[in-house]
Each structure stands twice: as C-alpha cells, then as structure tokens.
TISE-436072 format. One record per residue: residue number from 1; residue in three letters; x, y, z of N, C-alpha, C in turn. Coordinates in steps of 0.05 Angstrom, whole numbers. Layout:
NUM ALA X Y Z X Y Z X Y Z
...
***
This chain:
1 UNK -241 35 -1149 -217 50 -1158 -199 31 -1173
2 UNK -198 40 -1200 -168 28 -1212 -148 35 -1201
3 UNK -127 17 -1195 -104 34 -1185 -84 30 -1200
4 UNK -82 25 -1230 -57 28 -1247 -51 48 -1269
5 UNK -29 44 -1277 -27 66 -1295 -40 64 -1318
6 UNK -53 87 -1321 -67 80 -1351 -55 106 -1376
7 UNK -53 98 -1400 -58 123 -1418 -84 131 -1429
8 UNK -96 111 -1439 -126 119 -1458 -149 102 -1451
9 UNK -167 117 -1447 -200 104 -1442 -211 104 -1462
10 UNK -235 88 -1466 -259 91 -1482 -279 78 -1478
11 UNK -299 92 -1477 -325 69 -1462 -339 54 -1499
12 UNK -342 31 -1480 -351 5 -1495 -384 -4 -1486
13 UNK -396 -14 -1510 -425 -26 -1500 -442 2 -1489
14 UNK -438 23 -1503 -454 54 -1488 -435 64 -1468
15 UNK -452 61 -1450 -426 67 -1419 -433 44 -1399
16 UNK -427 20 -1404 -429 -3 -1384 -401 -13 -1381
17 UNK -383 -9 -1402 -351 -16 -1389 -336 -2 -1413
18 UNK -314 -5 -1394 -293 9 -1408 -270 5 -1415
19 UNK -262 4 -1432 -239 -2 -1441 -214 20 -1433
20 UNK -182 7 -1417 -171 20 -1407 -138 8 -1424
21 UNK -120 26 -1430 -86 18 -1446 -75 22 -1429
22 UNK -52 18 -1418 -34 24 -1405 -4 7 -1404
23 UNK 18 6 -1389 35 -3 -1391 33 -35 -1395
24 UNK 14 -42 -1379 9 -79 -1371 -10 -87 -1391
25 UNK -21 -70 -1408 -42 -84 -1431 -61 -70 -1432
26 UNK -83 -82 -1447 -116 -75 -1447 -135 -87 -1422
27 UNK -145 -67 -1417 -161 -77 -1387 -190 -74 -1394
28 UNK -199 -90 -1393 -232 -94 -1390 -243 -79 -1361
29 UNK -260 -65 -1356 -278 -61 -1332 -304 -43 -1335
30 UNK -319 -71 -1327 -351 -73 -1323 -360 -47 -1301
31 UNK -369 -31 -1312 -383 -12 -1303 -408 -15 -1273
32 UNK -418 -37 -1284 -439 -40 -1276 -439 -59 -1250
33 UNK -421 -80 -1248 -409 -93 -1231 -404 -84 -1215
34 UNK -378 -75 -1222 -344 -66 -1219 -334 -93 -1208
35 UNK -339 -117 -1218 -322 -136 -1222 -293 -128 -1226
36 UNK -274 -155 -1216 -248 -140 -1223 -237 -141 -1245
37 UNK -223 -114 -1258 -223 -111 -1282 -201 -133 -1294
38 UNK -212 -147 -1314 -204 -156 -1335 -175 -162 -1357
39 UNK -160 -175 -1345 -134 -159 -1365 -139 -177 -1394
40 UNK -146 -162 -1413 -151 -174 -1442 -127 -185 -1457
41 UNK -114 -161 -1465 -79 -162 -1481 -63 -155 -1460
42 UNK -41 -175 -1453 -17 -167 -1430 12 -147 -1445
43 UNK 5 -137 -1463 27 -130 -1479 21 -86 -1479
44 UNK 47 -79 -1471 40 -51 -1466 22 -40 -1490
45 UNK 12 -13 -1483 -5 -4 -1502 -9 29 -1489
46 UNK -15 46 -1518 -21 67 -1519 -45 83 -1510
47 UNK -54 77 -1540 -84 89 -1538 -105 65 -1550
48 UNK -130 74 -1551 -151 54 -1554 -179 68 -1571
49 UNK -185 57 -1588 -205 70 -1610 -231 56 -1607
50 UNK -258 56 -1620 -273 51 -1626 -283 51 -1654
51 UNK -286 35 -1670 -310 40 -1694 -336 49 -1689
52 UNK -344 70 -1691 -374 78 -1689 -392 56 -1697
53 UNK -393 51 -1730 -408 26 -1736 -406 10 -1742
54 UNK -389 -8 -1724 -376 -32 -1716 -372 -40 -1703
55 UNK -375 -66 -1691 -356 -81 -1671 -336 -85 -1677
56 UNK -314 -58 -1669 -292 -65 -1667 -268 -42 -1659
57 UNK -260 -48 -1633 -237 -44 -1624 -212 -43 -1631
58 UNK -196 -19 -1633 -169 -25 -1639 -160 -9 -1620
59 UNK -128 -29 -1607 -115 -18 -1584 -77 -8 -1600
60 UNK -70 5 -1596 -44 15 -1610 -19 8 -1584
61 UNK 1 1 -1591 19 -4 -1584 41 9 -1597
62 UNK 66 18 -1591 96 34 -1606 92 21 -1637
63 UNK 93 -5 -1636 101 -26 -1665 79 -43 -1676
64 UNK 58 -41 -1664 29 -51 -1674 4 -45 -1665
65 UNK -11 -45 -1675 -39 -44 -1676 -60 -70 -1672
66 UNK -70 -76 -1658 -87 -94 -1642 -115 -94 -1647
67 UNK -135 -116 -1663 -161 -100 -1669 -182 -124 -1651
68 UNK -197 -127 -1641 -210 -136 -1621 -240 -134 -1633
69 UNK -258 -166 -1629 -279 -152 -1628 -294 -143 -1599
70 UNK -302 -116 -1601 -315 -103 -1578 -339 -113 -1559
71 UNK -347 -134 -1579 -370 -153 -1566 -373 -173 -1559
72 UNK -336 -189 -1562 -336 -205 -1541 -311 -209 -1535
73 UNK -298 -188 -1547 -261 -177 -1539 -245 -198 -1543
74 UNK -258 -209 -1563 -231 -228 -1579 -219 -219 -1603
75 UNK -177 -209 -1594 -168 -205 -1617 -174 -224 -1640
76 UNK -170 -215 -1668 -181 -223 -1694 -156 -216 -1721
77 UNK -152 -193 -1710 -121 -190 -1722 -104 -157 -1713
78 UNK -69 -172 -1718 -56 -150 -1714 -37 -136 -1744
79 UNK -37 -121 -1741 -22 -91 -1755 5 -82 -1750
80 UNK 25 -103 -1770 54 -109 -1756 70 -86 -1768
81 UNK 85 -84 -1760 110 -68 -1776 123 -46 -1781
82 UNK 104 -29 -1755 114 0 -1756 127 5 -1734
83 UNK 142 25 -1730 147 36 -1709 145 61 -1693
84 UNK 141 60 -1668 142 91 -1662 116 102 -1671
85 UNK 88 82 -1668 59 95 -1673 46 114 -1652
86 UNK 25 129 -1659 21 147 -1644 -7 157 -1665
87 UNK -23 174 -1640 -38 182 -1662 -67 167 -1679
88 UNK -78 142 -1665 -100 126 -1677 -123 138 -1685
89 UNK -125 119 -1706 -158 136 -1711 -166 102 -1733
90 UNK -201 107 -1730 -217 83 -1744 -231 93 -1772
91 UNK -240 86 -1781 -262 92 -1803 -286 83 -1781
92 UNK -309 90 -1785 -337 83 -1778 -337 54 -1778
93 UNK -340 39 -1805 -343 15 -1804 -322 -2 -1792
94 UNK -295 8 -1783 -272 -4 -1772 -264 -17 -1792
95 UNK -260 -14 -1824 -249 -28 -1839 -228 -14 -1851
96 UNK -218 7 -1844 -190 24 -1842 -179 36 -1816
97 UNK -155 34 -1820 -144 42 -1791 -119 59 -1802
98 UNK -112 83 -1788 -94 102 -1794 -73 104 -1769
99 UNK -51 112 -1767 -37 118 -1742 -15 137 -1754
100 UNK -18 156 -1738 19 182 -1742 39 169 -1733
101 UNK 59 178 -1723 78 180 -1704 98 207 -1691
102 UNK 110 194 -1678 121 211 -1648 156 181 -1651
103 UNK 172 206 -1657 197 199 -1668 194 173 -1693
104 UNK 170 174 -1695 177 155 -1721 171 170 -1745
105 UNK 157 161 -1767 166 172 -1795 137 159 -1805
106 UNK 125 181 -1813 94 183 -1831 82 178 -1821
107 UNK 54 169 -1837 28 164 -1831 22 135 -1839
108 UNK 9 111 -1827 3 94 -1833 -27 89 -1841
109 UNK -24 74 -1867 -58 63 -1871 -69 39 -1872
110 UNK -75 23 -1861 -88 -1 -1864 -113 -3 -1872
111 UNK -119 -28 -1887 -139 -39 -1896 -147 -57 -1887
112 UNK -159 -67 -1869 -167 -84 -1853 -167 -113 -1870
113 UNK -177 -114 -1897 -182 -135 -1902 -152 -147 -1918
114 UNK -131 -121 -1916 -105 -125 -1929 -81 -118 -1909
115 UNK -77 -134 -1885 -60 -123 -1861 -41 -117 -1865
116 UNK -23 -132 -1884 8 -130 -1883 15 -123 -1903
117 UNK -10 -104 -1912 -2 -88 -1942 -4 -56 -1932
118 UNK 6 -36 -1904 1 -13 -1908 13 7 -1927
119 UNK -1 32 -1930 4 50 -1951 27 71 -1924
120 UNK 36 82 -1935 58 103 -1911 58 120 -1939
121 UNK 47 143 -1918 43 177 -1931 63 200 -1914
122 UNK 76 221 -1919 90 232 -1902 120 225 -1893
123 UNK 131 208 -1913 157 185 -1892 175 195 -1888
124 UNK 179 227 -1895 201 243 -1893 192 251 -1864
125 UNK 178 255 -1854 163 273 -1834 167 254 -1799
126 UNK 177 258 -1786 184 243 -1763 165 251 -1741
127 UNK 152 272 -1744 127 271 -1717 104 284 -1728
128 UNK 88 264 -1735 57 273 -1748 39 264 -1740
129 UNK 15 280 -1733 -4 268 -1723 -34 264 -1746
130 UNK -41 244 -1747 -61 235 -1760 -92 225 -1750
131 UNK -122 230 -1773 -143 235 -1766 -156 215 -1791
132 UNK -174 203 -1792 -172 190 -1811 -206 192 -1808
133 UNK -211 200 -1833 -243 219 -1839 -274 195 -1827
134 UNK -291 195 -1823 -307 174 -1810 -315 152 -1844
135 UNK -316 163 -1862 -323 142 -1885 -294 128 -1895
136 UNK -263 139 -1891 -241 122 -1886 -230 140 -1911
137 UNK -247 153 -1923 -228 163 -1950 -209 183 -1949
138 UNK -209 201 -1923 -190 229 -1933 -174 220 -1902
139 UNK -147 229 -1906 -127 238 -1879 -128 257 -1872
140 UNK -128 277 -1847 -124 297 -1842 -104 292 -1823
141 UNK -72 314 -1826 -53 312 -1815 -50 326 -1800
142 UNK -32 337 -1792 -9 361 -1773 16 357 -1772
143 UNK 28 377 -1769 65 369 -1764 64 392 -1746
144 UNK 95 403 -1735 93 431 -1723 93 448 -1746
145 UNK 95 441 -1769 99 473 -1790 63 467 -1805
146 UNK 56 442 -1811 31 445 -1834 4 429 -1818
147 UNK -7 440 -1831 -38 409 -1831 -39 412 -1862
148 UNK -50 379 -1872 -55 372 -1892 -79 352 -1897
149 UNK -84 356 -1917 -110 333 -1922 -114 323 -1955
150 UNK -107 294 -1953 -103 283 -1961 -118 257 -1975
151 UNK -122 243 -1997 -135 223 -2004 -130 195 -1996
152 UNK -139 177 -1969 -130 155 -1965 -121 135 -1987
153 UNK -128 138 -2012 -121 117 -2026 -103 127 -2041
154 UNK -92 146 -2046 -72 149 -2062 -54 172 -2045
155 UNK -57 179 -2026 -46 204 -2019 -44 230 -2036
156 UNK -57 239 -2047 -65 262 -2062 -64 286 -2044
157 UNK -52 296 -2047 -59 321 -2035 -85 341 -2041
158 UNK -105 350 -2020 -118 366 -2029 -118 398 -2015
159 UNK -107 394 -1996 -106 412 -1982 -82 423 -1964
160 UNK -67 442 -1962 -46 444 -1947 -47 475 -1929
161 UNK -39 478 -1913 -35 513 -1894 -15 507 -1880
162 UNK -2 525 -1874 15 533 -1855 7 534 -1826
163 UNK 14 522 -1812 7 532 -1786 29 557 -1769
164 UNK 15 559 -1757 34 582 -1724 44 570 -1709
165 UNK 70 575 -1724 100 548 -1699 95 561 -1677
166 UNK 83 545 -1655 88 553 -1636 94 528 -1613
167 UNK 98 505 -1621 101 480 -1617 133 469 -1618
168 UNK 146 490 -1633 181 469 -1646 161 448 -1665
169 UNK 179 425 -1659 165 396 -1678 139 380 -1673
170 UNK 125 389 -1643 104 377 -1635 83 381 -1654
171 UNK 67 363 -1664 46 371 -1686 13 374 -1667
172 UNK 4 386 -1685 -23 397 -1670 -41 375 -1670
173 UNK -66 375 -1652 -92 359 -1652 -106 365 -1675
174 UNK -117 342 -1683 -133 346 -1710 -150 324 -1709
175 UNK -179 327 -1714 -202 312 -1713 -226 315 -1725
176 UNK -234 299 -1747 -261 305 -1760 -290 298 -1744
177 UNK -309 321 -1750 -335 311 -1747 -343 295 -1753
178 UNK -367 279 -1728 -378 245 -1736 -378 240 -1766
179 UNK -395 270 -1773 -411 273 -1806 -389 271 -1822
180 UNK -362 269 -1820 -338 277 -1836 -343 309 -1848
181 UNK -362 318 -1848 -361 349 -1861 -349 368 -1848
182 UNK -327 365 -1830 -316 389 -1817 -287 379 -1808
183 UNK -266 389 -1813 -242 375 -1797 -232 405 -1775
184 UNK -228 393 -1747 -210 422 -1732 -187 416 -1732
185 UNK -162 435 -1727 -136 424 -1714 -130 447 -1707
186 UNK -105 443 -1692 -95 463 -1675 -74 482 -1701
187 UNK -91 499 -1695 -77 532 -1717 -47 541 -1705
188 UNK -56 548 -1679 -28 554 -1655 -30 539 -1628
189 UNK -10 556 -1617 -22 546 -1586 -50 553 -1573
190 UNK -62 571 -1589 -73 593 -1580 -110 585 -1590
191 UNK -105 576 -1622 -123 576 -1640 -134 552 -1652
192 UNK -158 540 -1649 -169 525 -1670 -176 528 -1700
193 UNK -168 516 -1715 -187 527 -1745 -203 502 -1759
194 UNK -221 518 -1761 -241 488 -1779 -238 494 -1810
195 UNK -241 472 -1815 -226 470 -1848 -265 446 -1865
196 UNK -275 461 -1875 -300 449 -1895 -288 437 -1903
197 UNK -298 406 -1911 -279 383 -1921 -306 390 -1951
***
C-alpha cells in the first residue's frame, strides 16, 4: 500500500512500475518488488505523461514541466515559464509537449529541442484544456463554450463547434486516438462527439 497523496499514475516499462505525482514529487514504484517506492523529483506535481515511442517521461507541475528519461529516470530537461498548467499531453516520439490551463491563460507548445522558445495559442482564454495529436502536428482544445483544432506550428485554425454549456467555464475532456485519426471531447455533460481529423 502507498499511503500518500497522489494525483496522476502511469505505468512505465509495460506494467512493472509506476510512476506516481503528487504533492511531495514523482515517485518511482517497482511493481514487481514492491521495494520502497522511490522519491525521483521532491518538487510538487500534477499529472504525469508518457511518450509512446520514446523514452520519455514528462511530469507537470503549476509553472513547469519536467521531462525524464523513463529508462533510467534521469531528468534531462525542464519547461520554464508558465503558469497555472494543467492539461498534459506528449507527441509519440516525446519531442513536443503541449499543456492547457486551469486559471491560467492558453495553450502551451514546446519543442523539445527548443525549451525556452514556447508557442502560446488561446492567451485570451483562461481555462483550456489541451490534446496534442500523437505525430505532434494538430492541437485539439476545449473551453466551456468551444473545442477547436488547430495547427501546432502555426496555430491555424481548422476546425471550430460550439459546445453544450453545461460546465460554466470548466472545459471538456478531449483526446486523440493512438492512430491520430479520430479526436473525442466532451459535447455536454451528457455527450461525447468524435470529430475525423
């Protein structure tokens, strides 16, 4: 039994350990053991991502982003300068990283190989949640009034709907298929809609 507070899991290495965020950091714990778990990063944290095809971990924090390699959980670099993140998501190869926010303002994009150069899409918009497509090229958003989808490199709009306020300002879940060919988000409280990318 863990017995701390956690926000976000994700299993690492298949399902032999897992990666755990919470108030006190990133926690390592060996599955297979159950050695005692691990404290990696001592610095609070959100949620926790995976690259499909990559080694590499990224853990989110309010004001940064944390990228780890997954195969031997040594940070490598951080993602300074925002605030009020929320909302993570990877590209496949882990060589882009996206984050919304929750009282903060837009959508963030990183380039992994350009850290302290992000793009911010949305900056009018103070609670958005963001999806960031598996090949790294399109955004898919939410607010409480829209979902949108969007061109990571330039912010282009390609797509926009209305959603069913039924939220106030809370923005809906939104997440693409592995294949990127399908994005869902929450229509209402009620409703999913899939949107053909």
């Amino acid at each position: 039994v863990f017995e701390r507070e956690l926000r976000s899991v994700a299993f690492v290495e298949g399902v032999s350990v897992l990666a755990a965020t919470g108030p006190e950091g990133l926690w390592r714990i060996d599955l297979k053991s159950f050695d005692e778990p691990e404290l990696v990063l001592d610095v609070s944290l959100w949620d926790v991502v995976l690259a499909s095809d990559a080694p590499i971990l990224a853990a989110q924090g309010r004001d940064m982003v944390h990228l780890l390699d997954s195969a031997t959980w040594q940070p490598f670099q951080r993602l300074l300068g925002v605030a009020q993140l929320e909302y993570l998501s990877l590209s496949r190869d882990g060589a882009r990283v996206a984050a919304g926010s929750w009282r903060g303002f837009g959508v963030h994009v990183w380039d992994v190989a350009e850290p302290h150069a992000p793009r911010q899409f949305f900056a009018e918009l103070p609670h958005i949640s963001a999806a960031l497509s598996p090949d790294g090229s399109l955004i898919a958003t939410t607010t409480g009034e829209r979902f949108e989808l969007v061109r990571a490199e330039s912010g282009e709009k390609l797509l926009s709907i209305e959603r069913q306020r039924a939220f106030g300002v809370t923005p809906g879940p939104v997440a693409f298929r592995p294949d990127g060919g399908l994005v869902a988000f929450g229509f209402s409280s009620a409703t999913v809609r899939l949107v053909e990318v």
